[in-house]
C-alpha positions as CSV (number, residue, x, y, z in Angstrom):
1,X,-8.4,29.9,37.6
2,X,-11.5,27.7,36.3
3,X,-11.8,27.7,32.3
4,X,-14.9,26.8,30.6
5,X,-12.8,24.8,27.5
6,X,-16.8,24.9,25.5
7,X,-18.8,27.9,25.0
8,X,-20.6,29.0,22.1
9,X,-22.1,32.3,20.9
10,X,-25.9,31.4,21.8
11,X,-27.1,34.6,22.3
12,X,-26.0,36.7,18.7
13,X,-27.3,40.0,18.0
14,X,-30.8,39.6,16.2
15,X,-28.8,41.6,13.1
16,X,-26.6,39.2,12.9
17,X,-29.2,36.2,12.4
18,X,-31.4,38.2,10.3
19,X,-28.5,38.6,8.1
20,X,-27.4,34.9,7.8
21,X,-31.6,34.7,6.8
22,X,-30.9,37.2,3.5
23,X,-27.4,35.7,2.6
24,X,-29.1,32.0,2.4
25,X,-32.3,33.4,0.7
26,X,-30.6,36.1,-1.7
27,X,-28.1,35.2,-4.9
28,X,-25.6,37.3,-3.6
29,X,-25.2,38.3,0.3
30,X,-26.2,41.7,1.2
31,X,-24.2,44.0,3.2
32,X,-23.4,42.8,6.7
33,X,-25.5,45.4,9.4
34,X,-23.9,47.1,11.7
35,X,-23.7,46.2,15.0
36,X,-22.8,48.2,18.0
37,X,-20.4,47.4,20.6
38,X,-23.4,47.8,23.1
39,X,-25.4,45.2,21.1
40,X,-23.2,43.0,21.5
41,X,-22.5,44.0,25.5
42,X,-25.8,43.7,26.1
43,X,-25.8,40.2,24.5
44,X,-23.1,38.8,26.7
45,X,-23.7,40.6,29.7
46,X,-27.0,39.0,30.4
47,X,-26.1,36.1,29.8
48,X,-23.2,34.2,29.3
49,X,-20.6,36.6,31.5
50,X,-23.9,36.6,34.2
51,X,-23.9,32.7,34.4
52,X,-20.0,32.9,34.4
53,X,-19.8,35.1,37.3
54,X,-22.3,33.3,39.4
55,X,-21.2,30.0,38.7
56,X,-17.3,31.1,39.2
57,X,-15.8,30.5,35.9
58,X,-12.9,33.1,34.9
59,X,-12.5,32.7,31.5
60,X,-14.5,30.9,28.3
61,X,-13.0,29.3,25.4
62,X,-15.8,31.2,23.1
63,X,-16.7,30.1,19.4
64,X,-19.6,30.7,17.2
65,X,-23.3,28.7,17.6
66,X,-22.4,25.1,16.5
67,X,-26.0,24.4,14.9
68,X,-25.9,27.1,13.0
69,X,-22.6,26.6,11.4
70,X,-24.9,25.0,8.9
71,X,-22.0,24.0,6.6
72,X,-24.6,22.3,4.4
73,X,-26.4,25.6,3.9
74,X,-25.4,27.1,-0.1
75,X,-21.8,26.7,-1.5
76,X,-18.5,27.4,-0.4
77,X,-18.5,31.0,-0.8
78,X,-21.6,31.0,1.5
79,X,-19.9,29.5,4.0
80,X,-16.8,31.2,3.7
81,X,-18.7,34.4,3.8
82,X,-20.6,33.2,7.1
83,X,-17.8,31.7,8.7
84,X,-16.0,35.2,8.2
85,X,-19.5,37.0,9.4
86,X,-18.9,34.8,12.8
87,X,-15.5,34.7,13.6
88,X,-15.3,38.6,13.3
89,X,-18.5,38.7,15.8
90,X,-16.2,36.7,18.3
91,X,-13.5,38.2,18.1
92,X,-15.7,41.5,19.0
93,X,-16.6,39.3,22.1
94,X,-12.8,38.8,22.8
95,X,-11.7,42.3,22.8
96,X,-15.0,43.6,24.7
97,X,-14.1,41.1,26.7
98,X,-10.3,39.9,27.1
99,X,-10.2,38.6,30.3
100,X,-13.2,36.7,29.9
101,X,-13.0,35.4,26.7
102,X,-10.9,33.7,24.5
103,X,-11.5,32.9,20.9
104,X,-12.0,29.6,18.6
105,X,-13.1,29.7,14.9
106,X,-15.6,28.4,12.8
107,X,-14.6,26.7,9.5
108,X,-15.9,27.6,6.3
109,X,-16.5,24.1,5.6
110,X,-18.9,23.2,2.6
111,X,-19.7,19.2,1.4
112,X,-17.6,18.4,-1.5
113,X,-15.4,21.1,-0.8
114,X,-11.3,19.9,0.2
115,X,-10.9,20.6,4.1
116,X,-7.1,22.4,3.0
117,X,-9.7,25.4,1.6
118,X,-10.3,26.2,5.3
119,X,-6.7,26.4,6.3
120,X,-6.6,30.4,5.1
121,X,-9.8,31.2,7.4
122,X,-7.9,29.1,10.0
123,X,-4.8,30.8,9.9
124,X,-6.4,34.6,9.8
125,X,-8.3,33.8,13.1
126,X,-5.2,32.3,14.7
127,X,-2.7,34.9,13.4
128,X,-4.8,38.2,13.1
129,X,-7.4,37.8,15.8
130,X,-5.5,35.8,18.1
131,X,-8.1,33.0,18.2
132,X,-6.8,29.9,20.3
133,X,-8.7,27.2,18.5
134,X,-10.9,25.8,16.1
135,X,-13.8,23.6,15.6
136,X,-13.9,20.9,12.9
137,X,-17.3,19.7,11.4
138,X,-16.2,15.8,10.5
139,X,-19.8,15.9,8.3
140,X,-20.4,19.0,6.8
141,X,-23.7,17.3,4.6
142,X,-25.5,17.9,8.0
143,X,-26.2,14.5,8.9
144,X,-25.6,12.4,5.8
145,X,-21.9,11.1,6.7
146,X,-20.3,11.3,2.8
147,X,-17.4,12.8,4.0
148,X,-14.1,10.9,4.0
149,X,-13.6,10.0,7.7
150,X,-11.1,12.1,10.2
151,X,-8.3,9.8,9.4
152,X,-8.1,10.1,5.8
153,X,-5.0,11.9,4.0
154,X,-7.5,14.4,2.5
155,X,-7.7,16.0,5.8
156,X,-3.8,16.3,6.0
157,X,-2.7,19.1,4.4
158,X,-5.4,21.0,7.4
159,X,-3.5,18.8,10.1
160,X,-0.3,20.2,9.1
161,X,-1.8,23.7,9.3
162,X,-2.7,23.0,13.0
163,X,0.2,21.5,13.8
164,X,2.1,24.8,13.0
165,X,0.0,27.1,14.5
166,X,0.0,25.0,17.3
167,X,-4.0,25.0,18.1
168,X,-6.0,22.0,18.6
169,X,-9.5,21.2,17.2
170,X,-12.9,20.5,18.9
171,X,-14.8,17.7,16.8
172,X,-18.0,19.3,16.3
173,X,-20.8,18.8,14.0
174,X,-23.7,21.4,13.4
175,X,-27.3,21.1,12.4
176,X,-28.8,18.1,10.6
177,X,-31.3,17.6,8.0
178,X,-31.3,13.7,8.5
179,X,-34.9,13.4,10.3
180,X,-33.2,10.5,11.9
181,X,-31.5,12.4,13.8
182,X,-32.2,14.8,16.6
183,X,-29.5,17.7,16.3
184,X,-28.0,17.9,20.4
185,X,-29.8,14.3,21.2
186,X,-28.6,12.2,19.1
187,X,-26.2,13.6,15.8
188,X,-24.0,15.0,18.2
189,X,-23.3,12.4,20.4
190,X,-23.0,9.7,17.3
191,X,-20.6,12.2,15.9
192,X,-18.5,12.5,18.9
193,X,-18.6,8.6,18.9
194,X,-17.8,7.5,15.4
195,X,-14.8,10.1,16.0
196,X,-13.3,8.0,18.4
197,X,-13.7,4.9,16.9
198,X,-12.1,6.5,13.6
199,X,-9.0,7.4,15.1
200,X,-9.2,4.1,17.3
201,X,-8.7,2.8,13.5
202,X,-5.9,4.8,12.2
203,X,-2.6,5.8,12.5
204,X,-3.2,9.4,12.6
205,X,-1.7,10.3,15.9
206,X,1.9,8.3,14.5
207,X,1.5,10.6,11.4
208,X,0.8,13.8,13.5
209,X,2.2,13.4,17.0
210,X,1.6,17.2,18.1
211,X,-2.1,16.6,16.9
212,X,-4.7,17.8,19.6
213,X,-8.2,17.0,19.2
214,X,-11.3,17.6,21.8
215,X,-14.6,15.0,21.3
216,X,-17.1,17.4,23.3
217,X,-20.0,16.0,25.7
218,X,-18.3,13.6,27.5
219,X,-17.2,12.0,24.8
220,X,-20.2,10.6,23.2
221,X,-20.5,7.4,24.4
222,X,-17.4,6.4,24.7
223,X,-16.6,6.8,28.4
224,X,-19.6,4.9,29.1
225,X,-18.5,1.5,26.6
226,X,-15.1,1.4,27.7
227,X,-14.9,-1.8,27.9
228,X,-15.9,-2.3,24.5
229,X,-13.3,0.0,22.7
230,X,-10.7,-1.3,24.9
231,X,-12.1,-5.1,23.2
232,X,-12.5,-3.7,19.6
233,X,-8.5,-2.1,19.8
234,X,-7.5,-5.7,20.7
235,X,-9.8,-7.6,18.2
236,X,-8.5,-5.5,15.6
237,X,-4.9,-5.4,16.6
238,X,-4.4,-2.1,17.8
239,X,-2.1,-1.0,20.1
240,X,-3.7,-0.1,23.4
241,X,-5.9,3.3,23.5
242,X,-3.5,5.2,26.1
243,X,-0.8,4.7,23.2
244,X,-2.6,5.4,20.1
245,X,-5.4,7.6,21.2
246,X,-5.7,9.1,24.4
247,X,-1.7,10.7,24.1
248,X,-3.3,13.3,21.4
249,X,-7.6,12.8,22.4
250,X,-9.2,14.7,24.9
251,X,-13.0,15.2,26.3
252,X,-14.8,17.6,28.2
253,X,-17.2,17.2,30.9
254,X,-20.1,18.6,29.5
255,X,-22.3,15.6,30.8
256,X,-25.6,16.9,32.4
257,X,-26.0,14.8,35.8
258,X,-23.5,13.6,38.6
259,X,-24.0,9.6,37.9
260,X,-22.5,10.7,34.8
261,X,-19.2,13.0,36.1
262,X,-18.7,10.2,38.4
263,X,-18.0,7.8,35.4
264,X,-16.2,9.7,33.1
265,X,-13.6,10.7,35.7
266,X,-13.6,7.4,37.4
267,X,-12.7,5.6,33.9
268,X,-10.8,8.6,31.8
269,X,-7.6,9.8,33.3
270,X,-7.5,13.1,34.4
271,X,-4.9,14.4,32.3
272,X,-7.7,14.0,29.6
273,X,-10.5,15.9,31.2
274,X,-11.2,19.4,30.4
275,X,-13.7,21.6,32.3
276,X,-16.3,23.0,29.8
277,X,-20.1,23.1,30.5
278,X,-21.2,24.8,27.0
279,X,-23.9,27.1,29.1
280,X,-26.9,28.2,27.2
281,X,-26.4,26.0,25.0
282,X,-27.8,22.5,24.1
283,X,-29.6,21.5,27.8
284,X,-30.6,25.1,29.2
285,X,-33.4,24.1,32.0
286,X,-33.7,23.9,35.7
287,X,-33.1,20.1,36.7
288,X,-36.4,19.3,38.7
289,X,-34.6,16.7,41.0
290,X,-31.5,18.9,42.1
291,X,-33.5,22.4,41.7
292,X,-30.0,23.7,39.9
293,X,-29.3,24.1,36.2
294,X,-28.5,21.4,34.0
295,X,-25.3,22.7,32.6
296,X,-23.9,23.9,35.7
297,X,-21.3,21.2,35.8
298,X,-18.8,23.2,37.7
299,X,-21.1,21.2,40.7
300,X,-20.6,18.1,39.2
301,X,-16.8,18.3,39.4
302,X,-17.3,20.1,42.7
303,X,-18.4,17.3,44.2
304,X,-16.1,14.8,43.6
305,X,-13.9,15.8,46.2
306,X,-10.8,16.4,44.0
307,X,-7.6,17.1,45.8
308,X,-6.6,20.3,44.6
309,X,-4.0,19.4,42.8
310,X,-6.3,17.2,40.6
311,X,-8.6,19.8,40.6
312,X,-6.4,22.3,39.0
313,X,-5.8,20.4,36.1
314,X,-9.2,20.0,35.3
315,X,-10.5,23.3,36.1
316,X,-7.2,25.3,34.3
317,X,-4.1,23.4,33.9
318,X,-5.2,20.8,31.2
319,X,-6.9,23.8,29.3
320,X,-3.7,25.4,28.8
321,X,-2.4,22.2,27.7
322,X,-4.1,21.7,25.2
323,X,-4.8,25.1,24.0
324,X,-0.8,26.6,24.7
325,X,-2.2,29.7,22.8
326,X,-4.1,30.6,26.1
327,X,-1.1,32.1,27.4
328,X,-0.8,35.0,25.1
């Protein structure tokens, strides 16, 4: 079975967007539209499930648009309210769907706001919908970084949470306001990099052994600097990364060109590597120099000549790993 760990709900309804448009713009939200199981058929169909069945993935780990998570956007009830909104379209996805789809939630994350107010949203979509996941915004001022970093006890009481439920996170940030920063080119790969070195820094994974997170893309940039994490855990007397990091860390392989692939599984261990590709998502265009799509990374990994033992724990076995709710 090959399972795509990163997917997100690109392709929405136009209701639904138009709708996130009145809640930000009116005092108080109007009623959400209704949509139509065929609306939303018609919105998969073409083409996430289409890419999926010609690029021979079985099954996508499926959560809401990550740049329009916008937890920056209004207060907390706006985001609780939109966070809701999403999560319920998913899980719509997942029973339309079931073999094809499995869900993860959005938090209703809001600046300022304690993390341990998203555990109830957390535990509906785990409990209720039977959502496998979730994804965890470590700045939701959308690009300003006041946020206390992952490692800090404030997040804690939300560790515990995940911890019972048994689900792991995927360390994702949404859209940005910071005009330093482009959004997929640049605020998501620093994110996915001052991640790592946080928990390079901390003693989080001693606190919270069971603790699963995903850093998306590749990893940032840390595949790429190994070298220099390795040197910073020994300059600032850490214990080595496979004990204090990589036991509870993992990345996917959502890295757009085969020089690329070749590094991150030549310097990661396998064991960490999770097939996603996060299809019309981010990169959506035709590479010129191969004539094949940019986020069809199912070829990447194809041709590495895996044996297929190897190959099975990328494409489906480290998946269930790391996301044990899978099975049900």
């Amino acid at each position: 079975m090959i399972i795509d760990c990163h997917g997100h709900y690109t392709t929405v309804p136009a209701a639904h967007t138009a709708w996130r448009k009145a809640q930000l713009s009116s005092e108080t939200a109007p009623a959400y539209p209704v949509i139509s199981d065929d609306e939303i058929r018609e919105s998969i169909e073409g083409s996430q499930l289409r890419l999926m069945r010609e690029r021979g993935v079985d099954l996508t780990i499926f959560s809401p648009r990550a740049s329009a998570m916008a937890h920056h956007e209004g207060d907390e009830t706006t985001s609780r309210q939109w966070a809701e909104a999403c999560n319920d379209l998913i899980y719509r996805v997942t029973q339309l769907f079931p073999d094809n789809f499995a869900g993860v939630c959005q938090l209703p994350q809001s600046p300022g706001v304690p993390i341990a107010n998203s555990i109830g949203e957390l535990r509906r979509c785990v409990l209720e919908l039977g959502f496998v996941g979730c994804n965890l915004n470590p700045d939701p001022s959308g690009g300003h970084w006041n946020s206390a970093p992952l490692t800090d006890r404030s997040w804690y009481p939300f560790y515990e949470a995940m911890v019972e439920l048994d689900v792991p996170a995927m360390v994702h940030v949404s859209a940005v306001t910071n005009p330093n920063f482009h959004a997929t080119g640049s605020a998501y790969l620093n994110a996915d990099t001052a991640a790592f070195m946080q928990f390079l820094q901390s003693d989080l994974f001693k606190d919270f052994p069971d603790l699963r997170m995903i850093i998306p893309h590749g990893g940032g940039a840390v595949p790429y600097h190994w070298g220099r994490f390795r040197g910073l855990a020994d300059m600032l007397d850490r214990p080595p990364l496979a004990e204090s990091v990589m036991r509870n860390v993992f990345f996917d392989t959502c890295v757009y060109h085969q020089p690329g692939i070749n590094l991150l599984f030549e310097v990661i261990d396998l064991d960490n590597l999770m097939f996603g590709s996060e299809m019309v998502g981010a990169v959506r265009g035709i590479d010129p120099t191969t004539g094949h799509y940019f986020d069809d990374t199912r070829r990447y990994v194809e041709a590495l000549g895996l044996s297929d033992e190897d190959r099975a724990r990328v494409f489906e076995h480290n998946a269930r790993r790391v996301y044990p709710r899978l099975a049900a």
